[in-house]
Every structure is written in structure tokens, then in C-alpha cells.
N, C-alpha and C positions, 0 to 999 in steps of 0.2 A: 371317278373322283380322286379315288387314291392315287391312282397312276398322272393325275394332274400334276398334285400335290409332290411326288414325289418326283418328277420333271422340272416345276419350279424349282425343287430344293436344289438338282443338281445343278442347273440352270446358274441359280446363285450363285453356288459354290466356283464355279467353272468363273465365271465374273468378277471373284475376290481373289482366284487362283491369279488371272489377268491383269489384276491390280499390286502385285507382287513383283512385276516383270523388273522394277528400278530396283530393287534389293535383288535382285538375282544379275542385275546388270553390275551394280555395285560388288558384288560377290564374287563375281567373275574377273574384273576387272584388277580387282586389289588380291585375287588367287594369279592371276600372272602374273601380276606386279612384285607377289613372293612376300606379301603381306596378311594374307590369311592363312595362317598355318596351324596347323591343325596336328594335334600329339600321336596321331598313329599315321602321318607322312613316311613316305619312305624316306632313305637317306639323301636321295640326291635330289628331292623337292628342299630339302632341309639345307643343302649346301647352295643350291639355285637361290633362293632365299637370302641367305645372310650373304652370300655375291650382292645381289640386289640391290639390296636395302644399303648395304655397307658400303657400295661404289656411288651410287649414287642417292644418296640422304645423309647418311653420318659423314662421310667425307665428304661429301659434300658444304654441310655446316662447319665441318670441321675448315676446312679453306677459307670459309667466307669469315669466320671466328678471325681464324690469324693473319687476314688483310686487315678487317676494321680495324687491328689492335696498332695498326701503323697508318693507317689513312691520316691523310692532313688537309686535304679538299673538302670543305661543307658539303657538294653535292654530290661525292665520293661518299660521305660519310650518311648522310640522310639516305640515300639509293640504299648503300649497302647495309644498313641498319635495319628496311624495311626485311629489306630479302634476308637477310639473317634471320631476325624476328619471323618471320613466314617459316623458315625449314627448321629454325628449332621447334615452333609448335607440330611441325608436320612428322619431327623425330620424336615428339613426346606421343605425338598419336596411332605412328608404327608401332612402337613399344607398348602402349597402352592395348591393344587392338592384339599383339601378342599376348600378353598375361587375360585378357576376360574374352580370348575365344571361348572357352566354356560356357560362362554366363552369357554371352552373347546369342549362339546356336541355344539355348536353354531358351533364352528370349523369343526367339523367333520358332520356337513350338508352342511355347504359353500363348504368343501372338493367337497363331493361328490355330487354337485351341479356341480362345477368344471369338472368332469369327468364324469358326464352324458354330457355338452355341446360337451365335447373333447373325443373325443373314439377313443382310439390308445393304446388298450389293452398292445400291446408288447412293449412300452415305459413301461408303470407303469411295467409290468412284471421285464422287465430287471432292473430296480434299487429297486424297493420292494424284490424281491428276492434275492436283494445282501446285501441289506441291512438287510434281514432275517437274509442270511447265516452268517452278523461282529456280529450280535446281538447276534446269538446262540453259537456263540464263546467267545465270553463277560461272556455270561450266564454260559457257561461252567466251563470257567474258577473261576468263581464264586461261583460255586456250588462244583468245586472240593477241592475249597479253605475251604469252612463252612462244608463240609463233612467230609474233613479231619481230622482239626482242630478240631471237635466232637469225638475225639480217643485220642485226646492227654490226655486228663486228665486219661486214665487209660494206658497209657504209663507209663508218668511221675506222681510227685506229685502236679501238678501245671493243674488249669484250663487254658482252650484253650484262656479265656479273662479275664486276671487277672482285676479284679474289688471290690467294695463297696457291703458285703451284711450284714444289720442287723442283722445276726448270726454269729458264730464262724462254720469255714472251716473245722475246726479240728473233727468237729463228721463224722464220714463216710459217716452216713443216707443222710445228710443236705449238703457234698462236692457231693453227686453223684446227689441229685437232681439240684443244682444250675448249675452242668455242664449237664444236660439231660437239664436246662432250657436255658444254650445258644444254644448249641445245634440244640434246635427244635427252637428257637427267630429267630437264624442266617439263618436258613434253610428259613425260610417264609418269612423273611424282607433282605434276599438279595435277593430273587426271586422278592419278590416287587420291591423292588430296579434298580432289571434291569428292571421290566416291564415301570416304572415309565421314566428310563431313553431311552426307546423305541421310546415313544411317539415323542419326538420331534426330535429326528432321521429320523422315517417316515416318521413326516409334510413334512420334509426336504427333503427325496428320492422322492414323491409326489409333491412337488412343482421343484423337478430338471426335474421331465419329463414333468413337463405342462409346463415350459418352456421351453423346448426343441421341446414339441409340437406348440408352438407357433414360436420359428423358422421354424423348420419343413415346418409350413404350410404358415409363409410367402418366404420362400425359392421357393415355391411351385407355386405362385401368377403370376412369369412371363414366366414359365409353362402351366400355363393356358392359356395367355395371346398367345404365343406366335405359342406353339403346337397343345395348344387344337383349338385356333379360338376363344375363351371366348374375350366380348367383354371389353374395360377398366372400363366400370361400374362397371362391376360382381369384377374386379381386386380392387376397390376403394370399394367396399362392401364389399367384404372381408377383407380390410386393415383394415376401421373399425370395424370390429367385432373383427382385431386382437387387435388392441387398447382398448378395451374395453375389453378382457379378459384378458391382462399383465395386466391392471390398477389393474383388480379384483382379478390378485394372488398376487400382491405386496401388494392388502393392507390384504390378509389373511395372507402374510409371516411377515407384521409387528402384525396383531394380536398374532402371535403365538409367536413371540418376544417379546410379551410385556408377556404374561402367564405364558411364559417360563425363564422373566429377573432376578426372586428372585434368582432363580434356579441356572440358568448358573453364574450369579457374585457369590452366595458363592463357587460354586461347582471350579469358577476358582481361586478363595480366597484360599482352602485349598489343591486343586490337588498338589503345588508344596509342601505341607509340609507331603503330604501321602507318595509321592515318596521320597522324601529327607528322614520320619523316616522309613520309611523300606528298604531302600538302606541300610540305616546305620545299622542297626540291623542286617540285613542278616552279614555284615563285621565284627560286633562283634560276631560270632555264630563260635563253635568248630565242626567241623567233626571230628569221628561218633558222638561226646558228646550231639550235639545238632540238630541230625539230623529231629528228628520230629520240629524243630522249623523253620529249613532251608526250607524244603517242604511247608509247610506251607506260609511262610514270599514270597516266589518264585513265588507258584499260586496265593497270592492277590497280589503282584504285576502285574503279567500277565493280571489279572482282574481289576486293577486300569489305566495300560495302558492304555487297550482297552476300559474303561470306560471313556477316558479323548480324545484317540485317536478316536473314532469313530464319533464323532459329528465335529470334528474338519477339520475330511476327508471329511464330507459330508457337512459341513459350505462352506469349495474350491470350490465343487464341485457346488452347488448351485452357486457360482461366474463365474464360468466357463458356466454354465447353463446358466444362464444369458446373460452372454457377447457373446452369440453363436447367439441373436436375432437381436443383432446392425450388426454382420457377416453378416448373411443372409440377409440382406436388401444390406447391403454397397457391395455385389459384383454379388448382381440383377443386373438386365437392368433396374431400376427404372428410368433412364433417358429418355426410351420411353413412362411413363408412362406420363398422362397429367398434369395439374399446379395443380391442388387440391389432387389428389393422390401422386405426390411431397410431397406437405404439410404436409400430413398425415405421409408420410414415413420420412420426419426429424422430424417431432416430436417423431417418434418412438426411431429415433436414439438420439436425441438428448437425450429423457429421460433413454435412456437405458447407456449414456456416465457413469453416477453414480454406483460403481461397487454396486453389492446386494448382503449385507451381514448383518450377523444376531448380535449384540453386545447389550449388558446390559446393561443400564445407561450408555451407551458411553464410558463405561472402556473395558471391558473383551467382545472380537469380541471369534467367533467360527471359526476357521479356522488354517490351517494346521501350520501359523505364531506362531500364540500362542500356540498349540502345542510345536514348539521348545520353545518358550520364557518360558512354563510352565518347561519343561526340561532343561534348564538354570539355572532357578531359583531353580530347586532341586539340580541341580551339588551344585551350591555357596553355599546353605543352607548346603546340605551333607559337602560340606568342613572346613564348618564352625564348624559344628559338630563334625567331626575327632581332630579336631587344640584341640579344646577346651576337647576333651575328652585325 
């Protein structure tokens, strides 16, 4: 019996280990890319690194900064506005991703701290792997977009990200390398980019099934009580051990909140102006005249959606997570239970009455709300833009 017992556990274990694989792809991913660095690196991981990052990300925005500042084409200017807008969030969150490496790796032992206590394999299953399957679609869409867009310049006369470069365009040799240099930029640092934006997506599907585990298992308490013959002691042991793991995912959902706040307020700062100038540019583009620019402009949007809508899904869902723990207490037979198991179980509800949600400096919340409000906000911009053009 023990040795059953002790098969399923590792069993489980091995199964949650499995469910890790997209944070260790992520990890891997954004360590070549020269963006997880880490304070006892050697020296030449540390100069591979700021090579990296600084040829293609900061110079990178830096170029496309000092074309906008001269563009006089509306669709020059809405194109290059988007993609600006995309690599300065994407340089706010290299740099961010450097300063809370600590808190980050800190995180991802408390994690899985977390789920060694709770082992219910087929929870984390079911929302890590859905949340696999929004990310790989994200990604897709992402990769179809900087693939593409790596063709245009020998379609047309015009590179894929019109931009600032200390040469003249016009010699061939120097037009086909700056376009082989976005090219191969875009391909690495939008793959980072989604790995980057991975992360707190996960914390998120992760933290929807420990709570959920924690209703679960207090749903479960007068079951025991009741079925099993368990006496109300074993019911009042358990309640504290459930109190005592909600307290400890609510304060690793606000650490990740706080690692995560530079991030999500710029990233809700400029979502609505990505959507609004590529809305607008697709509407200024001629069929067949401008058909590579159409394709293009179509899959970063599709990829700016899913980039804006997936955190958003899973912010809800974490709230619905949540609010599923006050449920399962509030239609127990908790009234059979004695006066200090009472206690225990409104203090549960009581603290669970605050819905749990993830927001940045108390402006920009993650959730499905803001979502429309960010899609709001690109209607009125877009229209603003049409009037005026």
C-alpha cells in the first residue's frame, strides 16, 4: 500500500515536472538570446549579451526612433509607429527581465514549492497546456509576421522596417544587408519577445490551478467529514493547512505582480496605439498595389491581438479561480462543523470576498475588461486618425 502510495506521488511529481517544459523552453530561449543573465555569468556570457541585446533591440529602436522623427508618409508613419511602439516595449522588458532576475528564479522555486505541497497533476495539466496551445498561436502568428516581412524588400524597393541608418540605401551591397539585418533582428527578438511575454501568462495558468486546488480540496473537507467517518479535528487540520496555502499563493501572485508592473503598464500604455496605427494603415493600403504590405500589417496584427489578448483571458480567469474558493465553502455543510472550524472557514471567505486580480501601479488591471477598454481606445484613436487624414 505504501509503495503504491508512494509511486503515485512520484508519478505526479514526474507529470508537473512535464508541465514545466514551456518555462524551461522560454528559459532557454531568452539565455541564447543573451537576455537571462544571471550575476555570477562569466565575462564573456556578459559581453555576448550586451553585443545582443544592444545590436539588435536598443539600436535597433534607436533607428526606427530617428526615422519616425522625419517620416511624412501617413503609411510610413502609422507602419513605423506600430513597430516602434512594439521594440520600445520589448527594450523595456529586456531591461526589466535584467534587474528581477532574482525575484524571478525566487519565483520559480516558491512555484514549485507550491506544487510539490499540492499534487494534482491533471489541474496544472489542463491549463498549462492550454495555455501552451494561446502562446503557440501568439508565437505563430508572430513568426509569420517577421518571416514574411523578411521578402519584402526584394519584392518591393522599400525595406520591411523602414528606418535611420548611417549609410545611404541606395548602394545595393548596404540595402540588402540592412534588410538581411532586420530580418535575422526580428526573427530572434520577436521569438524573445514571446518567450518574455510567456512568463507571466504561466505564473497565471499556475496559480489558476492551485487555486482551484484549494477549492477542490476544501469542497472536499465535508466529504470527509461526513462519508469518510473523519473526525472534525482531521476537518479543522485541514482547513488550516488550506489557509495557510491561499495566504502563500496570494503573496507569490502579488510577487509576480510587482516583477511583472513595469511591463504590463507600458505594454497597456501603447497596446491601444499598435492597434489603432495598424488598423489605419491596413485602410490606407491598395489591392493588388500593396498586397505585400497588407499581409504583413494582417499577421502583426493577429499577433498584437493575441499578445494583448492572452494575459487578459487568463488575468479573468485567475478571478474566477479565485472566487470558486469562497463557493466551496459557502455551500459546504460548514454549519456542522464546530465553533473554531467556523472561524477558520469565514475567515476564508471573508478574505477571499476581495476579488484577485493582477494591476500595475493601480492603473492598468489584466483582464478581459481592459481588453475591450484597450479596444476602445484604438476605435477613438483610429478615428481620430481617419478625420484628420
Amino acid at each position: 500500500m505504501g509503495r503504491d502510495k508512494q509511486l503515485r506521488s512520484e508519478k505526479s511529481k514526474q507529470s508537473v515536472t512535464m508541465d514545466l517544459g514551456f518555462f524551461r523552453t522560454s528559459l532557454k530561449l531568452t539565455r541564447f538570446l543573451g537576455i537571462w543573465v544571471k550575476k555570477d555569468d562569466p565575462v564573456y556570457y556578459l559581453a555576448y549579451s550586451i553585443f545582443m541585446q544592444f545590436v539588435f533591440v536598443y539600436a535597433f529602436t534607436f533607428m526606427m526612433g530617428m526615422y519616425i522623427v522625419n517620416v511624412s508618409d501617413i503609411i510610413d508613419f502609422a507602419d513605423q509607429s506600430s513597430s516602434f511602439c512594439t521594440y520600445i516595449v520589448c527594450s523595456v522588458k529586456c531591461i526589466n527581465i535584467f534587474f528581477q532576475i532574482d525575484k524571478l528564479e525566487a519565483n520559480f522555486r516558491e512555484l514549485k514549492q507550491c506544487i510539490e505541497d499540492y499534487e494534482t497533476p491533471e489541474l496544472y495539466t489542463k491549463h498549462v497546456s492550454k495555455a501552451n496551445k494561446l502562446l503557440k498561436m501568439y508565437w505563430a502568428a508572430t513568426f509569420s509576421t517577421v518571416f514574411y516581412a523578411g521578402f519584402i524588400p526584394f519584392f518591393s524597393d522599400r525595406l520591411a522596417y523602414p528606418m535611420w541608418f548611417p549609410y545611404s540605401l541606395e548602394n545595393p551591397t548596404l540595402y540588402y544587408i540592412s534588410a538581411f539585418y532586420q530580418w535575422i533582428g526580428t526573427i530572434l527578438y520577436s521569438t524573445a519577445n514571446v518567450m518574455m511575454d510567456s512568463l507571466p501568462v504561466l505564473f497565471i495558468a499556475y496559480f489558476i490551478a492551485l487555486f482551484e486546488n484549494i477549492a477542490d480540496r476544501l469542497a472536499a473537507i465535508k466529504r470527509q467529514g461526513v462519508i469518510k467517518g473523519k473526525k472534525k479535528f482531521d476537518n479543522r487540520k485541514e482547513l488550516i493547512k488550506c489557509v495557510k496555502y491561499q495566504l502563500k499563493v496570494i503573496e507569490l501572485v502579488r510577487k509576480t505582480e510587482n516583477i511583472f508592473s513595469v511591463v504590463i503598464f507600458i505594454q497597456g500604455l501603447f497596446s491601444s496605439v499598435i492597434l489603432c496605427t495598424t488598423s489605419f494603415a491596413l485602410t490606407m493600403l491598395v489591392f493588388p498595389t500593396d498586397v505585400n504590405l497588407m499581409i504583413k500589417f494582417t499577421t502583426y496584427m493577429m499577433a498584437m491581438v493575441s499578445q494583448i489578448f492572452i494575459p487578459c483571458y487568463y488575468g479573468t480567469e485567475l478571478k474566477l479561480a479565485y472566487e470558486r474558493i469562497s463557493d466551496a465553502l459557502f455551500h459546504s455543510e460548514w454549519m456542522y462543523e464546530d465553533k473554531e472550524s467556523r472561524k477558520i472557514i469565514s475567515f476564508i471567505i471573508e478574505h477571499s470576498k476581495e476579488p484577485m486580480k493582477i494591476v500595475a501601479f493601480g492603473i492598468v488591471k489584466i483582464d478581459l475588461a481592459n481588453f475591450g477598454t484597450i479596444c476602445n481606445s484604438a476605435y477613438s484613436l483610429f478615428s481620430v486618425f481617419k478625420r484628420t487624414n
